[in-house]
N, C-alpha and C positions, 0 to 999 in steps of 0.2 A: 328680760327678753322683750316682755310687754312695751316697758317704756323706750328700749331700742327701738323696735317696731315704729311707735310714736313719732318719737323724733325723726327717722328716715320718710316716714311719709309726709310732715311737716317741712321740711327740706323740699322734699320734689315739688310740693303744693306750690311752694314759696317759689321755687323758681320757677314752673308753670307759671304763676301768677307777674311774675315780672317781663316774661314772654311776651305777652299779653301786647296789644295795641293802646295808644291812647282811649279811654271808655267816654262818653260824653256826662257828668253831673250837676251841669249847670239848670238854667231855668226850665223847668216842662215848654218842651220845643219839637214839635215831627221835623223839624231839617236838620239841625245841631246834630243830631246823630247821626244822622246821612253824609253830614260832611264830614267828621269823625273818622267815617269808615274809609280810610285811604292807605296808600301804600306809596313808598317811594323809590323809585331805580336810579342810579348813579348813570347821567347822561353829560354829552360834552356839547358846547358852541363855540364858536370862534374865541371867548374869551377863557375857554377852559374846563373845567368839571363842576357840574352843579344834580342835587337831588331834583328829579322829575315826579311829577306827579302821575300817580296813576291812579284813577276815578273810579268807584264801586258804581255798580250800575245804579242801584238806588241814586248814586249824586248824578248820573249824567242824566237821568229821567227829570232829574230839574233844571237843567240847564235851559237858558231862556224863556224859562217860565217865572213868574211872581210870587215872592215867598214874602213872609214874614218872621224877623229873626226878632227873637228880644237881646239883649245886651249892652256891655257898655263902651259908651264912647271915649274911645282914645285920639288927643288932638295929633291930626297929622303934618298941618303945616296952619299957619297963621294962627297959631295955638288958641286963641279963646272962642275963636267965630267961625268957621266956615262950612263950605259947601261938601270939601272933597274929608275923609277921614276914615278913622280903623271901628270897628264894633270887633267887642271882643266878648267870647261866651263867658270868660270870667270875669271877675274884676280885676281894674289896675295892677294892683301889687302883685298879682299873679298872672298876669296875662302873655303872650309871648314876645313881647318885648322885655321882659324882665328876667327869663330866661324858664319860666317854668310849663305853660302852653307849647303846643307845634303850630304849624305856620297852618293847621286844620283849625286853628280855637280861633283864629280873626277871619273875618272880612272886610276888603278893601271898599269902600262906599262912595257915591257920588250921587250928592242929594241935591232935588232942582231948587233947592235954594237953602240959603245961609241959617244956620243955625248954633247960636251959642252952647258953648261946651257947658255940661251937668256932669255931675259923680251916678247920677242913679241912673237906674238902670232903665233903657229904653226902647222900646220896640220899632224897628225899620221894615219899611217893607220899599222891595224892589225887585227889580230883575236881576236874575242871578247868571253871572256869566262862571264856568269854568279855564280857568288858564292853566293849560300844560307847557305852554310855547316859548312866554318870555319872560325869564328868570328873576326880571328885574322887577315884575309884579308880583303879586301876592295870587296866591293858588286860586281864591274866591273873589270876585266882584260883583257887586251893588251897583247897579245904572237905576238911572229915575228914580232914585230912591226917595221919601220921603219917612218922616218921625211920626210915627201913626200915634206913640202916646207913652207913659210909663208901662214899665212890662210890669206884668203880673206874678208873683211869686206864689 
């Protein structure tokens, strides 16, 4: 009866536990969690159905303010050099282009100048824009961003 017990309560835990939201475990970061905390609603535009984003207040209390993210760079177009690209709170092989992140573990970046692509991991800091509006962006953006240095582990 004991180890019935057991097992049914290991059961609900487990699915409680897959309930759950993405959690943030990436590098010691006060925003990474804040962006983490999101929700999405099924919304439509002229081209159709798309998840919308809905911002925890914590994220929109940053909105247009200047943060500092650490992470890594993923190339977005001109693959080894540029200015515009993805930071992601994980690494590569795991990041949400690869299907294992949500569109919460990157931000979209635009740094006032070029910078070649590294594996390690780097700290940006910029203005943080929120996008709920147009599908075709990415949920988080980085203006004037600049590579303040390697992040710190």
């Amino acid at each position: 009866m004991r180890k019935l017990a057991v097992l049914i309560s290991c059961v609900f835990l487990s699915l409680a536990v897959h309930a759950q939201k993405n959690s943030y475990k990436g590098f010691p970061s006060l925003v990474w969690p804040k962006l983490y905390d999101i929700e999405f609603v099924k919304s439509t535009d002229k081209l159709g159905e798309y998840d919308k984003p809905v911002f925890s207040a914590a994220a929109k209390s940053l909105n247009g303010k200047t943060v500092t993210l650490p992470g890594y760079i993923v190339p977005f177009e001109n693959g080894m050099k540029s200015s515009h690209l993805m930071l992601s709170s994980m690494p590569l092989n795991a990041c949400f282009f690869c299907g294992v992140g949500g569109p919460e573990s990157v931000i979209e970046v635009f740094l006032t100048k070029e910078i070649a692509y590294t594996d390690k991991p780097m700290e940006v800091k910029g203005v943080l824009k929120l996008n709920d509006k147009d599908p075709d962006k990415m949920i988080y953006i980085l203006e004037k961003a600049e590579i303040t240095g390697p992040a710190e582990l």
